[in-house]
Structures are given as C-alpha cells and as structure tokens.
C-alpha positions in Angstrom: 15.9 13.3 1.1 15.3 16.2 -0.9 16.3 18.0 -4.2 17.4 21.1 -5.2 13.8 21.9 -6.7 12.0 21.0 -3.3 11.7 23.0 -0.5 11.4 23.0 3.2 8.7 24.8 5.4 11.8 26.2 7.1 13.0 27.3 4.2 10.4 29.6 2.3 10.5 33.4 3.9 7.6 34.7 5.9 6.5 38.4 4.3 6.6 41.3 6.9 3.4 40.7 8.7 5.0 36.9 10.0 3.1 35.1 7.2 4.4 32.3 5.5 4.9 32.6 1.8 2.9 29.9 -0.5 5.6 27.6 -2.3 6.0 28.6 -5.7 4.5 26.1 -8.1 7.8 25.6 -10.2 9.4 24.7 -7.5 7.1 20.8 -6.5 8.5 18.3 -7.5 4.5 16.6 -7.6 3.6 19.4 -10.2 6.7 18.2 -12.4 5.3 15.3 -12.2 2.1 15.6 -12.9 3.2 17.9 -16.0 5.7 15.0 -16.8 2.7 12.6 -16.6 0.5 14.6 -18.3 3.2 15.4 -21.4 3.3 12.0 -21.9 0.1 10.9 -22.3 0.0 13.8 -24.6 3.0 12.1 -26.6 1.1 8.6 -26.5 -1.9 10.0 -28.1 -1.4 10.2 -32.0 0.7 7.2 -31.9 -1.8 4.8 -30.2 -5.0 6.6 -31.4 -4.8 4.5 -35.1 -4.6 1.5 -32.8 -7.7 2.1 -31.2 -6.2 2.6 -27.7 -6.1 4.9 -24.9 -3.0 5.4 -22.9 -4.5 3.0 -20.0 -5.2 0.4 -22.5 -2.0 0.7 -23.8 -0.2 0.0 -20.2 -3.1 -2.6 -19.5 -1.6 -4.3 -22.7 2.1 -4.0 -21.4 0.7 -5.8 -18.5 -0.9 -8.8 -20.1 1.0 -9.2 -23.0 4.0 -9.6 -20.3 2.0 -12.0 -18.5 -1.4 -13.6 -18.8 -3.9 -14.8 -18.0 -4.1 -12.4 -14.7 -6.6 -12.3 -12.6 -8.4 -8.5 -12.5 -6.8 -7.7 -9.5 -3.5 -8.4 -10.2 -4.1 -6.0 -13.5 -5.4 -3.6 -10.9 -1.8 -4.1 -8.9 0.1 -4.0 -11.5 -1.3 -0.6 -13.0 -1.9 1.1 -9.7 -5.6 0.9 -10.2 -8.4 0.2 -7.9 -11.0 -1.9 -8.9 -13.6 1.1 -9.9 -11.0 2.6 -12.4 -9.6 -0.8 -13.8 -13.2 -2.9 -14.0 -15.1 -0.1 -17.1 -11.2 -0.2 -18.9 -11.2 -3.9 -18.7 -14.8 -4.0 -20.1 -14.6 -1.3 -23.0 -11.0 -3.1 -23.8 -13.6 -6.5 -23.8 -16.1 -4.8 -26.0 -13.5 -3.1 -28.4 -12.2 -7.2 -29.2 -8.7 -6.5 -27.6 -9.7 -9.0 -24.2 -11.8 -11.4 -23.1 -12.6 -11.9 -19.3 -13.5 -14.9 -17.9 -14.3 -16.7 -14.4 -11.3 -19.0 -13.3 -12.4 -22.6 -13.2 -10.4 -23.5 -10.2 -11.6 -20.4 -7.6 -15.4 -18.9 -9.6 -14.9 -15.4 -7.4 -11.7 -14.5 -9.7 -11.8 -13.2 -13.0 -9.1 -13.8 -15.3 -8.3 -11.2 -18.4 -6.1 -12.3 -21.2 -5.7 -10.7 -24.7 -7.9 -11.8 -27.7 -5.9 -12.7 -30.9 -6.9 -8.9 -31.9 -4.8 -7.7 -28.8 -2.4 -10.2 -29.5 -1.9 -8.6 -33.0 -1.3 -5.0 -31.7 1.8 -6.4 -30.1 4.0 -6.2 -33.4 3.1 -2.1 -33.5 4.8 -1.6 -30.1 8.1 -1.1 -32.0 6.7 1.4 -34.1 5.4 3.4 -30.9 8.6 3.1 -29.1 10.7 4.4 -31.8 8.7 7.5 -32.3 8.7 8.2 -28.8 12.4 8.0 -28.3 12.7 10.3 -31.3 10.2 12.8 -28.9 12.8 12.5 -25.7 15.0 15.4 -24.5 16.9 13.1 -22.7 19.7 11.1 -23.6 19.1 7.2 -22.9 21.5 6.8 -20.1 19.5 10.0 -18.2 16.5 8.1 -19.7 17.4 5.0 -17.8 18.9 6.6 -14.5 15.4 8.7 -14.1 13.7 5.5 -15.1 15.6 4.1 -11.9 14.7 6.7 -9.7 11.1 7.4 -10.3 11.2 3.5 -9.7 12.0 3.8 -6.3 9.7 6.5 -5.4 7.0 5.1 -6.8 8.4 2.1 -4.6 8.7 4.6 -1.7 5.2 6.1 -2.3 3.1 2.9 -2.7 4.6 1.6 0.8 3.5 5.3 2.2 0.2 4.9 1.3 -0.7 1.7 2.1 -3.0 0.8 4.7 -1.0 -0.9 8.0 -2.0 -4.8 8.0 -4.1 -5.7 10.9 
C-alpha cells in the first residue's frame, strides 16, 4: 500500500541520458519519520530534563510503571531495544536512583528491573508532561489518535518484516 507522499521506482522520470532520477527527500515517508521522531524528542527535552530523564528513560518508565517487575528482556521488547542499547540505560537509570535491577530468585540467568520509590515518585509529573505536550500538537486529538492507530500497525508491520524466520 502506498501514500500519496511515497513513490514508486516506476514512477520517478529517468533524465535524457536513461538515468533514473534520485527520489526527492520530501517525498519518504522514512525521512518524515525520522524528522517526526526526531521533533519529538526535541519536544520531550525541556519537559523531562528537570526530572532528570532522557527521552529513553522516560519510555523505559512508561514501560515499568505499566508493569513491573520485568525481566531486562522484556524492557528490551517492549522498547524495541536490543540488549547493547537497553543494558548501559538500565544501569545509568540504576545509578541515577530511578531502578534497581535484580537476579530473579526462581530462574538466576534473568534479571528483573522494577522502579525505586524515587522512580515511583516521578510518576505524579507525567500529567504535567502530557499537558504541555498536547498544548505543542498541530494535530487535533481525533488525527492525534487515528495516526496513533496507524503508525501502530506499521510498526506492527515493520517488526514482523524484520524479524528473523524461526528455525
């Protein structure tokens, strides 16, 4: 399926000497994205810098405060991370007092994170943040949600692309 922004290799002209014209950038959807991505974070900053968090902090926090303990790689799963980008967050969250990590007692090779009563506590600034960003969206909520939904399923879409076939 594509969009109106996206664009065919059947559908971008060839110059005069048969060679095929480079997409323009406006026009991929992955550099709307990665703008989109990148605006965000940008958004994020001054409203979770006082808190002491990054933007990945602040989504690892999302995670647990939904549901924890969890085990380092379900963190990892749920945030998209591998285990070489999620284990130095996990520990610089542990040194800043916001986690602790510990082994489970029932299977030693896992490692379970949960929020410290210090990460617990950032939870009740969360409304604060979410205001100020919807006060930052050009959007109105309904597109809001409907793009919500759709980035949803690609990511959905995407994830299943790039995983490795079971053997």
């Amino acid at each position: 399926m594509t969009t109106e922004t996206e664009i065919r290799a059947s559908d971008v002209p060839a110059d005069n000497a048969g060679t095929i014209a480079v997409p323009r950038l406006d026009q991929q959807l992955c550099f709307a994205l990665y703008s989109a991505s990148g605006l965000m974070t940008k958004l994020y900053r001054p409203l979770l810098d006082p808190l002491g968090l990054t933007y990945p902090q602040y989504l690892a926090m999302l995670a647990l405060w939904q549901r924890s303990p969890m085990t380092v790689g379900e963190l990892g799963e749920a945030l998209g991370l591998d285990s070489a980008t999620l284990t130095p967050l996990v520990k610089r969250m542990e040194a800043g007092g916001l986690v602790t990590r510990r082994r489970d007692s029932a299977d030693e090779r896992r490692v379970l994170v949960e929020p410290t009563a210090k990460g617990q506590a950032l939870r009740a600034n969360m409304k604060d943040v979410t205001a100020a960003l919807d006060c930052s969206m050009p959007l109105e909520r309904a597109e809001l949600k409907a793009l919500h939904g759709t980035l949803t399923r690609l990511v959905a879409g995407l994830r299943d692309a790039v995983a490795e076939p079971a053997e």
